[in-house]
C-alpha positions in Angstrom: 6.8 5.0 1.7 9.3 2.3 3.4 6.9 -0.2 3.7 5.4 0.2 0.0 9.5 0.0 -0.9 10.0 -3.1 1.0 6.5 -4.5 -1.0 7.8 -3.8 -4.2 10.9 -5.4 -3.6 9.3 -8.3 -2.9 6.6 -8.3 -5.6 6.0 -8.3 -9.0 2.4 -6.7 -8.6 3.9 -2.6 -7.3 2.4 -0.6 -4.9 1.9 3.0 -6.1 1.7 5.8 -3.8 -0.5 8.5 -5.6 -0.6 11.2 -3.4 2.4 12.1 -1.5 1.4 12.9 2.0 0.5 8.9 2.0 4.3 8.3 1.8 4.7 9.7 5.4 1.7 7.6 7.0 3.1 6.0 10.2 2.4 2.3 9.9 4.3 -0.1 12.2 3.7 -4.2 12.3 4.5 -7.2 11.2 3.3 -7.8 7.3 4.1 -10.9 5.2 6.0 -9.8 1.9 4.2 -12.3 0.1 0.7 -10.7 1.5 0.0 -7.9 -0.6 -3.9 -8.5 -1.0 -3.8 -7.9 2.8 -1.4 -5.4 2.9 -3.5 -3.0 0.8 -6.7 -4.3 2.9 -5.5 -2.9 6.0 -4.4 0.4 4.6 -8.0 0.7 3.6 -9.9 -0.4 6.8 -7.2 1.3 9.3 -6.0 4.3 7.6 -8.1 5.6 4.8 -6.9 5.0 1.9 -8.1 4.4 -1.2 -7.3 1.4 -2.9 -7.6 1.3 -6.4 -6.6 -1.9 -8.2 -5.2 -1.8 -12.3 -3.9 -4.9 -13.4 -0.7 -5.6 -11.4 -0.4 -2.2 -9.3 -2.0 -1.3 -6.3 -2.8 2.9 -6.7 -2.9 4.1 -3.3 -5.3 7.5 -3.2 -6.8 9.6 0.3 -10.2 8.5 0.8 -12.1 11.9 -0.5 
């Protein structure tokens, strides 16, 4: 949930965490602020997660 903060800070397109126990996924590294494509690319392939995008938010769902 930091790192999606520290997006959405940064962003006009918002990350949104739909499921709560994605909040507390540990995720440590160095992302670019501007990269939020990639960002949401490797929370798919590493972790997961689902990664449905609506216009300018990014819904982040557990991979069923």
């Amino acid at each position: 949930s930091q790192a999606v903060a520290q997006f959405n800070r940064r962003n006009v397109r918002r990350l949104v965490i739909a499921h709560a126990e994605l909040g507390a996924l540990r995720i440590s590294g160095r992302f670019r602020a501007d990269n939020l494509e990639g960002f949401a690319e490797l929370l798919e392939s590493s972790f997961g997660v689902t990664v449905t995008r609506r216009g300018d938010e990014f819904l982040l769902s557990r991979t069923p």
